[in-house]
C-alpha positions in Angstrom: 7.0 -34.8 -35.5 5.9 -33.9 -32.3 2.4 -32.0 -31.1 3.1 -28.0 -31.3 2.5 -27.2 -27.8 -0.4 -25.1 -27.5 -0.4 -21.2 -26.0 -2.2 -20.6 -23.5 -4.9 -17.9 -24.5 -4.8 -14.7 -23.2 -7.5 -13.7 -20.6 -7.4 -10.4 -18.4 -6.9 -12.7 -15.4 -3.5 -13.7 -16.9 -2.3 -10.4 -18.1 -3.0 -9.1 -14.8 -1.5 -11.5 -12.8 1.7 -10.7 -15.5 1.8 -6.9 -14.5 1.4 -7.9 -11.3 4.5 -10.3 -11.4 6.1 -7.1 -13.2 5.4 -4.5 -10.7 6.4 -6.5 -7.8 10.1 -6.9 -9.7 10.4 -3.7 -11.2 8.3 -1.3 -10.0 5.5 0.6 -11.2 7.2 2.8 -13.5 8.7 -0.5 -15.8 4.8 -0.9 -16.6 3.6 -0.3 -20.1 1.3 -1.9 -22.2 4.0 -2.7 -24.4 6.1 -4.2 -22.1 3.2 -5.9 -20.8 2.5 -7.7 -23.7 6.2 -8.4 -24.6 5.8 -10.8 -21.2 3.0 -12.3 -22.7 4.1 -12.9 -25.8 1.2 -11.3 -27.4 0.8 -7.9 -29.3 0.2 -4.7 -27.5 -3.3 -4.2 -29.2 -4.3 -7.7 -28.2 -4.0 -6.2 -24.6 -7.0 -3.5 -25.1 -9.6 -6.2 -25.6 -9.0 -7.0 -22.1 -7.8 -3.7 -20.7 -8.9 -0.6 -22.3 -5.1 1.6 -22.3 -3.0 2.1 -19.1 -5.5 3.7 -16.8 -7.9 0.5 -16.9 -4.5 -1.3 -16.6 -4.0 0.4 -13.5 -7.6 0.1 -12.5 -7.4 -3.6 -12.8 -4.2 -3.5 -10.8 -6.3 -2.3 -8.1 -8.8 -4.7 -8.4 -6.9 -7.5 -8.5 -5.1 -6.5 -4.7 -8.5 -5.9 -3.4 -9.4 -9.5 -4.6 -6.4 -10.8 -3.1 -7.5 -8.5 0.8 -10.8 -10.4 0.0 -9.2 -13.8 -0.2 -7.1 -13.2 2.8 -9.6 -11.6 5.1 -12.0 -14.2 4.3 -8.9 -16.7 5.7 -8.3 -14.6 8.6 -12.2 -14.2 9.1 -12.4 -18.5 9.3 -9.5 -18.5 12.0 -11.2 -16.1 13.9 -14.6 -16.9 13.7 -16.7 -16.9 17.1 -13.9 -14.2 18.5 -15.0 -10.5 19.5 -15.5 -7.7 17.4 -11.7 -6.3 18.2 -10.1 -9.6 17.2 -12.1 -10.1 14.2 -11.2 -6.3 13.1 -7.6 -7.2 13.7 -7.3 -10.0 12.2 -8.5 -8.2 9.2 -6.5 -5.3 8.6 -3.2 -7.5 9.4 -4.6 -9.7 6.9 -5.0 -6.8 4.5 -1.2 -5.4 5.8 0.0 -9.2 4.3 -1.6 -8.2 1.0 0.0 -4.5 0.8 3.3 -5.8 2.5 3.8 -8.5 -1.1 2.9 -5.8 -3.2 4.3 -2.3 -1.8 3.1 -0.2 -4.6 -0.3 -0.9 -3.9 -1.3 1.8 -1.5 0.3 4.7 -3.7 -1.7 3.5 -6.3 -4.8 3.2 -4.9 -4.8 6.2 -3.0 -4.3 8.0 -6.5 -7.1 6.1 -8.9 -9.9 8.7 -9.7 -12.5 5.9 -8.7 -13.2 3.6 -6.1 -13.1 -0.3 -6.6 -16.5 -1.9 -6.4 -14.9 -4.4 -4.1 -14.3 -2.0 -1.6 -17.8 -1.7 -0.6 -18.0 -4.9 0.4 -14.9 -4.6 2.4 -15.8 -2.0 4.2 -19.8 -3.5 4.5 -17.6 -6.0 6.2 -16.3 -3.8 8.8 -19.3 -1.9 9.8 -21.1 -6.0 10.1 -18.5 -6.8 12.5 -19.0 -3.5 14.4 -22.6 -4.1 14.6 -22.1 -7.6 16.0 -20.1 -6.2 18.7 -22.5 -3.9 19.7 -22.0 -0.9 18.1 -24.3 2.0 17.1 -24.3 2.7 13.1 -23.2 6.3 14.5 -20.2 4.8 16.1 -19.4 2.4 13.0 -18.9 5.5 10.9 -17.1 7.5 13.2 -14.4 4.5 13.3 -14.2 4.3 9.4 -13.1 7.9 10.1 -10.7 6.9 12.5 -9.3 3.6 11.0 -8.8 5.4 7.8 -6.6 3.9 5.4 -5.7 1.5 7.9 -8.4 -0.5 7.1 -6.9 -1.5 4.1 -3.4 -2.1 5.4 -1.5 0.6 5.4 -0.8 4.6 6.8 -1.7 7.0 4.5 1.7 9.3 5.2 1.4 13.3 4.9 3.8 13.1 2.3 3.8 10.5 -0.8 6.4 11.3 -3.7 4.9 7.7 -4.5 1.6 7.9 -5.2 2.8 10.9 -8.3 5.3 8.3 -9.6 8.3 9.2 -7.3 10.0 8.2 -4.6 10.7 8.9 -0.9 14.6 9.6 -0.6 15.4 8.9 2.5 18.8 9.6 2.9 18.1 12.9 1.7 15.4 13.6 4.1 17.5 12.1 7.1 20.0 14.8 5.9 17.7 18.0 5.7 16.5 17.4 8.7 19.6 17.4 10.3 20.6 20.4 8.4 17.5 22.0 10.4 18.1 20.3 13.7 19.1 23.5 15.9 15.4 24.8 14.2 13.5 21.5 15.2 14.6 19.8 17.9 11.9 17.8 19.2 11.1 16.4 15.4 15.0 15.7 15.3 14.8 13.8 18.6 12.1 11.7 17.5 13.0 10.8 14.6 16.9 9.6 16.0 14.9 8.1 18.8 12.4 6.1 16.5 14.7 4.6 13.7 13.2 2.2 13.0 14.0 -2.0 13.3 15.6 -3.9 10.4 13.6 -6.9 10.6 10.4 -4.5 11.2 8.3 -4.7 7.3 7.4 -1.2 6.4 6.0 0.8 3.2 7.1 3.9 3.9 9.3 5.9 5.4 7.5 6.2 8.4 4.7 3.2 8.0 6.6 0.7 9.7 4.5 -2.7 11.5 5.2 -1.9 15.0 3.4 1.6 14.5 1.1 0.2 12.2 -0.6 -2.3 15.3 0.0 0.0 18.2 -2.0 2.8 16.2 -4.4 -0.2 15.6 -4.6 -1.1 19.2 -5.0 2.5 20.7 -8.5 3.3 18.1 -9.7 -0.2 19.1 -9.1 1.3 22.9 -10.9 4.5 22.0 -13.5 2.4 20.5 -14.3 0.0 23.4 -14.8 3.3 25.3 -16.9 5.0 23.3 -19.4 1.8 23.4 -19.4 2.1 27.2 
């Protein structure tokens, strides 16, 4: 008889990367604990030893993305190393972009958790460091966090999120009502049949796309170089 092949335990590392593996298929609304631990091949109790119910589920979510920024900032912070303060910055919130771009439920969800992740701090410490190394007053540093918003992390924080309460943005339907309103909005109308956006341009939201993502980035960094003059 052969040896039973042994299970691997269960750690919150692995149920996390599981509901992360879940979400990126299916969505944050196919998450529950149950399901979760159906994956895993465990029982749903077994589940609150390592994540107390659905909110520190979702907490740990977060976490584990801002690990993942972490990882890849600290790549993009090697390859850069010895360049200016602007290249450094940029190299970090594309970095960041990568991270929200694999996982687009991400920025709803952070931008709706009650708390904020410890490892967010040291993100943003991060930030204001390479600020300071480029010359920059600790009055102008927090000025930019202003400015760079949710940026910073990788994506535009949009005026309007059906996401981030569990819904969608429906597109097709919004592309219709505001042509229903054309003759009342013109120059919106015009803009938005002028800026349809590229197919092979990533985006997370309706109106979050790449391109507008790194000319935003590129006009603060502009504002910012004047402002040290």
């Amino acid at each position: 008889m052969g040896a039973r092949k042994s299970r691997e335990p269960l750690s919150r590392e692995r149920a996390l990367a599981a509901a992360i593996a879940l979400v990126d298929a299916e969505g944050l609304a196919a998450l529950t604990m149950r399901r979760l631990a159906a994956g895993l091949g465990v029982e749903a109790m077994s589940l609150y030893y390592h994540l107390p119910g659905k909110e520190g589920l979702l907490d740990g979510l977060v976490e584990a993305v801002i690990g993942e920024i972490e990882v890849a900032v600290g790549r993009a912070e090697a390859t850069a190393a010895g360049g200016d303060w602007r290249t450094r910055l940029r190299g970090r919130f594309l970095a960041a972009r990568a991270v929200m771009l694999r996982h687009p439920w991400a920025p709803a969800l952070l931008s709706s958790r009650p708390t904020i992740p410890v490892g967010v701090y040291g993100y943003y410490d991060g930030i204001i460091a390479t600020l300071r190394d480029g010359g920059f007053s600790y009055r102008i540093a927090h000025r930019a966090l202003h400015a760079f918003g949710s940026l910073a992390l990788g994506f535009a924080q949009e005026v309007f999120r059906p996401a981030a309460a569990g819904g969608a943005t429906d597109v097709e339907a919004a592309e219709t009502d505001l042509a229903a309103m054309a003759e009342a909005l013109p120059h919106l109308t015009a803009m938005v049949a002028a800026e349809a956006h590229a197919a092979e341009d990533p985006t997370l939201g309706w109106c979050d796309s790449q391109t507008e993502f790194e000319f935003t980035l590129d006009l603060l960094f502009d504002g910012l170089e004047r402002a040290r003059e």
